[in-house]
C-alpha positions as protocol buffer text, in pm:
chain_id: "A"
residue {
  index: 1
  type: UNK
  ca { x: 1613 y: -11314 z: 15874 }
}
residue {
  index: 2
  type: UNK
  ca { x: 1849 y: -11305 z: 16157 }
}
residue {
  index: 3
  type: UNK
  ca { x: 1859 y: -11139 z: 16485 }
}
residue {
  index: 4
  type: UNK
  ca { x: 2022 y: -10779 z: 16374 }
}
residue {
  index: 5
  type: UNK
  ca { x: 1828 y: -10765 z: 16043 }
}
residue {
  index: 6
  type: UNK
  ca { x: 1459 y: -10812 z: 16295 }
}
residue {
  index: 7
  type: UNK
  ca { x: 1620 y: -10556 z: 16556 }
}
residue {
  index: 8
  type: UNK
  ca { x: 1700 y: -10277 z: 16293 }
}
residue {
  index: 9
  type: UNK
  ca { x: 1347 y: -10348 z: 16165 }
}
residue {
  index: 10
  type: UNK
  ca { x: 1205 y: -10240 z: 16486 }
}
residue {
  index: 11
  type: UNK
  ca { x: 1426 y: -9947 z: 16560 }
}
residue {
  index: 12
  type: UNK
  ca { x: 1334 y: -9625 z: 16432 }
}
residue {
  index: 13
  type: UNK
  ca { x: 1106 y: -9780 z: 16159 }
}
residue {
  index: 14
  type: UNK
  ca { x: 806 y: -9622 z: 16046 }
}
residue {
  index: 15
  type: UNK
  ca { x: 455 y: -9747 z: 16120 }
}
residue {
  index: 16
  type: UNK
  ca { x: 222 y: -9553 z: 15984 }
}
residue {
  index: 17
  type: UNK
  ca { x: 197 y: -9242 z: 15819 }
}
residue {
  index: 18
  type: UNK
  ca { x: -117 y: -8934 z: 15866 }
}
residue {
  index: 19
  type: UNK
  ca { x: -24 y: -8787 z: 15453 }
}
residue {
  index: 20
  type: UNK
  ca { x: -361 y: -8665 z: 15514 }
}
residue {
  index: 21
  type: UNK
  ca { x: -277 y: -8412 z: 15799 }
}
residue {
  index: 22
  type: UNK
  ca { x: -3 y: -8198 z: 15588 }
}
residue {
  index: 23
  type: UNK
  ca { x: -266 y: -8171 z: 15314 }
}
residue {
  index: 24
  type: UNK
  ca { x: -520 y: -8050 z: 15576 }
}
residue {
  index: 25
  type: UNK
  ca { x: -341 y: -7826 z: 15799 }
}
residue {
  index: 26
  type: UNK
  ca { x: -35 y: -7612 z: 15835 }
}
residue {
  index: 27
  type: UNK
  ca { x: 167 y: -7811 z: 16108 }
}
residue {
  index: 28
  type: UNK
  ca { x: 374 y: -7618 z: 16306 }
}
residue {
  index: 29
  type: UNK
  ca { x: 517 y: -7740 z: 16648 }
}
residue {
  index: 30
  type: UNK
  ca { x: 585 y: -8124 z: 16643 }
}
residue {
  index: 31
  type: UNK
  ca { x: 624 y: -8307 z: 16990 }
}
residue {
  index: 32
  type: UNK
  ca { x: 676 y: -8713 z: 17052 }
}
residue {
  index: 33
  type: UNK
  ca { x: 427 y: -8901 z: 17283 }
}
residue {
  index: 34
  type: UNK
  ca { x: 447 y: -9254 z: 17419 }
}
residue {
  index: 35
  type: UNK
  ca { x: 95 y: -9447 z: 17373 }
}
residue {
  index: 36
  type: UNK
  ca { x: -34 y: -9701 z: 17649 }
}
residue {
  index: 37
  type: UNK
  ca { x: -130 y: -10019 z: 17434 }
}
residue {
  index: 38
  type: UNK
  ca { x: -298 y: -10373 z: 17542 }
}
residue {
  index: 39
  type: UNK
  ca { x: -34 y: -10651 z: 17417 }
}
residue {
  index: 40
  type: UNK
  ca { x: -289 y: -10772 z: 17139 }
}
residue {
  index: 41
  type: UNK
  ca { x: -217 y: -10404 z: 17005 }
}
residue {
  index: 42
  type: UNK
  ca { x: 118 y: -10419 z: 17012 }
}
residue {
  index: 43
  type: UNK
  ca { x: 89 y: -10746 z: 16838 }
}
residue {
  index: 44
  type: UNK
  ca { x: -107 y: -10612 z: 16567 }
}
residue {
  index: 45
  type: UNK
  ca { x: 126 y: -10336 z: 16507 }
}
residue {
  index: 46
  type: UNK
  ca { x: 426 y: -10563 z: 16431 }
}
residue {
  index: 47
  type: UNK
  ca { x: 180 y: -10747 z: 16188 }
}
residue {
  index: 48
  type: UNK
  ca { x: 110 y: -10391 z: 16017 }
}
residue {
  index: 49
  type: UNK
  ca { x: -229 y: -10321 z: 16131 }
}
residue {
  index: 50
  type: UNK
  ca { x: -221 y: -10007 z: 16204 }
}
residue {
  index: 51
  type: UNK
  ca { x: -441 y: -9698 z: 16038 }
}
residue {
  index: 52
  type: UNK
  ca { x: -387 y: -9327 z: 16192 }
}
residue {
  index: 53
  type: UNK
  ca { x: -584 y: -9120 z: 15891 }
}
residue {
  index: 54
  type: UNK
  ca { x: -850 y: -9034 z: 16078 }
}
residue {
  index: 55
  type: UNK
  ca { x: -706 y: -8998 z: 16426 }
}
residue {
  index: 56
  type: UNK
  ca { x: -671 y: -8683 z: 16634 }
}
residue {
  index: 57
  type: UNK
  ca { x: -547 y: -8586 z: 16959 }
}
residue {
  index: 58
  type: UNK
  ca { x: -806 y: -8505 z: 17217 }
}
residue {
  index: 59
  type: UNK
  ca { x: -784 y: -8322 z: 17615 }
}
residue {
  index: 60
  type: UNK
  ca { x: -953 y: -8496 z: 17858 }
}
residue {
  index: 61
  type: UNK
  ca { x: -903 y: -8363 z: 18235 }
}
residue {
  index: 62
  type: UNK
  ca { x: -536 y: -8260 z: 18176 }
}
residue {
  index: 63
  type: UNK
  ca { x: -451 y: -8536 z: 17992 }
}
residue {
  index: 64
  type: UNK
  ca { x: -382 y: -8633 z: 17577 }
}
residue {
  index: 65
  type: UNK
  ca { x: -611 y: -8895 z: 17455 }
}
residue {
  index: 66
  type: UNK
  ca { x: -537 y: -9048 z: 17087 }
}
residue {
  index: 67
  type: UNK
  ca { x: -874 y: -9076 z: 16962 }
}
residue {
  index: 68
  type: UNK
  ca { x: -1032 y: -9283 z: 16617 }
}
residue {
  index: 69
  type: UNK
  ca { x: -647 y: -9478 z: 16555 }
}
residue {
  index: 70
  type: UNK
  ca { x: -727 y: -9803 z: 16409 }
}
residue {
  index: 71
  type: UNK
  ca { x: -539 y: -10074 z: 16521 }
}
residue {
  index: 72
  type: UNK
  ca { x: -686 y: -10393 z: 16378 }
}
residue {
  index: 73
  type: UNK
  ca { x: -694 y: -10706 z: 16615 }
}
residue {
  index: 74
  type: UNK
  ca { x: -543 y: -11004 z: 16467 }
}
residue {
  index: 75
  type: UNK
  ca { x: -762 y: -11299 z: 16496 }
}
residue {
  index: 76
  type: UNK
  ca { x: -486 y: -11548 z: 16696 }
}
residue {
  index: 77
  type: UNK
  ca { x: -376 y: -11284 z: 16922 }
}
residue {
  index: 78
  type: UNK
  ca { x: -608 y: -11286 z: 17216 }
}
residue {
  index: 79
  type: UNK
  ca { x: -910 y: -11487 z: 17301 }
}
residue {
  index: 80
  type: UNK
  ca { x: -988 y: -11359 z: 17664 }
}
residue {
  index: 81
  type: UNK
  ca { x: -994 y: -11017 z: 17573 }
}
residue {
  index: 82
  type: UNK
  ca { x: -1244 y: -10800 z: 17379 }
}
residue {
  index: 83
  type: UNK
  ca { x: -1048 y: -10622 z: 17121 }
}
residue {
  index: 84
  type: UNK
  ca { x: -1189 y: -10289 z: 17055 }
}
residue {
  index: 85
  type: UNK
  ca { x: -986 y: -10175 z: 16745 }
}
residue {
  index: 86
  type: UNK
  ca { x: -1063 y: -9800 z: 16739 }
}
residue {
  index: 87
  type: UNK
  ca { x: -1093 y: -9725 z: 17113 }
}
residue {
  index: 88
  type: UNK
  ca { x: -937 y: -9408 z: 17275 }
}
residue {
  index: 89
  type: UNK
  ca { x: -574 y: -9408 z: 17383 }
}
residue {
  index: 90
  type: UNK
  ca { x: -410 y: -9281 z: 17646 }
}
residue {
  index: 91
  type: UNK
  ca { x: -39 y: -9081 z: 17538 }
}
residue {
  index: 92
  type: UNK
  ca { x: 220 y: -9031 z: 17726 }
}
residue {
  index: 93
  type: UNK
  ca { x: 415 y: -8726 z: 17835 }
}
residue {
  index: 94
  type: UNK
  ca { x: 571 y: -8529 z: 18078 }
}
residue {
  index: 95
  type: UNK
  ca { x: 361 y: -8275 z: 18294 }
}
residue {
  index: 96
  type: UNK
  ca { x: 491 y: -7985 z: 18173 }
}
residue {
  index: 97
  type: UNK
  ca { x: 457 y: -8087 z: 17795 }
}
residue {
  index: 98
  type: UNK
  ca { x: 138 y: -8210 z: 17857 }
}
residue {
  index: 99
  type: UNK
  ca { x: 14 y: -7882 z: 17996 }
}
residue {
  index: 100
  type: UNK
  ca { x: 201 y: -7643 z: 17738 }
}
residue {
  index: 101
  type: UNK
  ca { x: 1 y: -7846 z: 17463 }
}
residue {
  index: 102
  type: UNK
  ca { x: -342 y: -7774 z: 17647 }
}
residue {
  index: 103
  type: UNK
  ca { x: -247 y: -7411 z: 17674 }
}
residue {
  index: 104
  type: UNK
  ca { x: -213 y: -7379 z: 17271 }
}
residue {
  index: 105
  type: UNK
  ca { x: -474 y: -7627 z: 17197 }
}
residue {
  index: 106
  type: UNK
  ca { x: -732 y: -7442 z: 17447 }
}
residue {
  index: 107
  type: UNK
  ca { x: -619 y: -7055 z: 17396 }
}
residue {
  index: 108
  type: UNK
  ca { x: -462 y: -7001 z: 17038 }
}
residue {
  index: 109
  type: UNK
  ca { x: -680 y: -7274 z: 16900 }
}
residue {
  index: 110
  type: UNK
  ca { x: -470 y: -7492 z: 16786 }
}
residue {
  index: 111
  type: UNK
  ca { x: -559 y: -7865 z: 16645 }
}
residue {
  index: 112
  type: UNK
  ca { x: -348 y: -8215 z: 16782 }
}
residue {
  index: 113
  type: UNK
  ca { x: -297 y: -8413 z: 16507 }
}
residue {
  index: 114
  type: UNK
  ca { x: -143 y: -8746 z: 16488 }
}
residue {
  index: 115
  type: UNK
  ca { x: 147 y: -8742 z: 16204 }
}
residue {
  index: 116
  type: UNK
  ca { x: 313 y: -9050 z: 16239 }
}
residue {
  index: 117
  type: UNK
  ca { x: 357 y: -9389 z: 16436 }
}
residue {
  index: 118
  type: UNK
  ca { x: 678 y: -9551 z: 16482 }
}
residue {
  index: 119
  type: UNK
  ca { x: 918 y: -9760 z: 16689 }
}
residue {
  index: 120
  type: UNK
  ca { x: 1180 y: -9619 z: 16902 }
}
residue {
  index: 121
  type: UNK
  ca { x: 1347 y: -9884 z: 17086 }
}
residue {
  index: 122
  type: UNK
  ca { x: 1115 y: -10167 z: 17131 }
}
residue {
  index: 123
  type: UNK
  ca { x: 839 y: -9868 z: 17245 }
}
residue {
  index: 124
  type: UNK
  ca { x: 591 y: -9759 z: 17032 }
}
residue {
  index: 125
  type: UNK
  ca { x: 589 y: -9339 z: 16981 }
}
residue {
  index: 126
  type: UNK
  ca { x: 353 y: -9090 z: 16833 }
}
residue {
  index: 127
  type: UNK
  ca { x: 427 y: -8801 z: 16678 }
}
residue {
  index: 128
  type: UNK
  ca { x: 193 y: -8519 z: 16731 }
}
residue {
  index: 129
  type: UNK
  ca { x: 227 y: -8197 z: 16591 }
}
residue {
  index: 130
  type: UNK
  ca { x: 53 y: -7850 z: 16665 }
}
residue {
  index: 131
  type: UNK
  ca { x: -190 y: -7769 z: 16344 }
}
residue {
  index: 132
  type: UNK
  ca { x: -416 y: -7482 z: 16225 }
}
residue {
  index: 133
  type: UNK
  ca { x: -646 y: -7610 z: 15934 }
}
residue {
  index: 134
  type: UNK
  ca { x: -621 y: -7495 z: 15601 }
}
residue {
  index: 135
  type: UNK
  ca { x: -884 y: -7306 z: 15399 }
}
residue {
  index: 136
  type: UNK
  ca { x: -946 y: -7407 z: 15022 }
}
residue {
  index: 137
  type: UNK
  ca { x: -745 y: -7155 z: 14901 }
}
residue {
  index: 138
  type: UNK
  ca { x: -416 y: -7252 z: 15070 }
}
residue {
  index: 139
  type: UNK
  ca { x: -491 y: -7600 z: 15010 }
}
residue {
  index: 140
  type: UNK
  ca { x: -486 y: -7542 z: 14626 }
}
residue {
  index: 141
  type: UNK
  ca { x: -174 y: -7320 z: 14660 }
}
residue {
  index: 142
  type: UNK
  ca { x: -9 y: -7638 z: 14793 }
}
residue {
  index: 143
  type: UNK
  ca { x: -117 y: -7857 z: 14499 }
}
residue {
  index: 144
  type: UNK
  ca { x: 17 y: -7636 z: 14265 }
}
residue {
  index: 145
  type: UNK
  ca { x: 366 y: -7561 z: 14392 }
}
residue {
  index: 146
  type: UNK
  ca { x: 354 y: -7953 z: 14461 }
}
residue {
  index: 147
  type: UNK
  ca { x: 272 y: -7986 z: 14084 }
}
residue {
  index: 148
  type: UNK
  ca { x: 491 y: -7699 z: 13934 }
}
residue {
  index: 149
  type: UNK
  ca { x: 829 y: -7912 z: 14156 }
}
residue {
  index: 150
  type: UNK
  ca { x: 734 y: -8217 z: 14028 }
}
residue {
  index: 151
  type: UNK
  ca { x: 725 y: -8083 z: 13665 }
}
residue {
  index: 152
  type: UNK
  ca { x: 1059 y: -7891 z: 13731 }
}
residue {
  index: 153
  type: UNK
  ca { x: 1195 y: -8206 z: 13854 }
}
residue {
  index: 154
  type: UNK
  ca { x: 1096 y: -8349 z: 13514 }
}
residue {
  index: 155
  type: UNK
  ca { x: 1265 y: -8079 z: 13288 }
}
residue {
  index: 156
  type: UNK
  ca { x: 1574 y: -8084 z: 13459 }
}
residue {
  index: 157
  type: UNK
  ca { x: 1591 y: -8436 z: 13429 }
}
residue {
  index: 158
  type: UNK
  ca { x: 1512 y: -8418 z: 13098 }
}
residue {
  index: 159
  type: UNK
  ca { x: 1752 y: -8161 z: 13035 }
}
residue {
  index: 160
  type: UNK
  ca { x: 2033 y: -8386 z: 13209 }
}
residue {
  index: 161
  type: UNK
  ca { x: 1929 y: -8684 z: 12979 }
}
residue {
  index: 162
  type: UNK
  ca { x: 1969 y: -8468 z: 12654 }
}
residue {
  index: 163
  type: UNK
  ca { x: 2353 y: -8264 z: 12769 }
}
């Protein structure tokens, strides 16, 4: 692989993926965070080792903690430090972001939820979006009209394959 094909790899590609979070909430507002990470994190990350399913965003004393990400120490990376793969995260952002976020997540009750990791530059990014949970009944709306496009999907190409 040469140099431009490992660069484009790194820019703008997806890490990982929270499918979990549209299924459980209705995301609204969607805001990108920088994360502080040790360098055998970082390293880990390039070697795919990182899980955000179970993650959420968390205020402590005005600031945006990532808290229960999984990042999965590789075994070579570091022998002098004690890798703590799901320990809390500091993200960051700008003052005033930082404080409009607390203002939702503390009056209107909304949720900070994790959506997706990913590189911009040679920076790692989360993207966090504003998120009311779901109740059963909305959840099963959503598997339906999920269900009822993917069947459409499958008579119209059906339809195209017999004309």
């Amino acid at each position: 692989m040469g140099k431009q094909a490992a660069k484009d790899k790194s820019n703008g590609a997806t890490i990982a993926l929270n499918k979990r979070a549209r299924h459980e909430y209705h995301l609204e507002q969607r805001v990108e965070a920088g994360i502080a990470l040790q360098g055998w994190e970082l390293k880990a990350i390039r070697a795919g080792r990182a899980n955000i399913g179970e993650s959420y965003a968390i205020v402590r004393k005005g600031e945006i903690f990532l808290f229960g990400a999984q990042i999965t120490p590789l075994i070579s990376a570091s022998t002098h430090v004690v890798a703590e793969a799901q320990r809390t995260r500091k993200l960051l952002m700008h003052r005033r972001e930082i404080d409009e976020l607390i203002g939702k997540v503390e009056r209107d009750g909304y949720t900070l939820v994790p959506t997706a990791l990913y590189w911009k530059g040679n920076k790692v990014k989360a993207e966090l979006a504003l998120a009311r949970g779901k109740q059963q009944h909305d959840k099963r709306d959503t598997e339906r009209e999920r269900d009822w496009n993917r069947e459409k999907q499958r008579l119209l190409r059906r339809h195209n394959k017999d004309a």
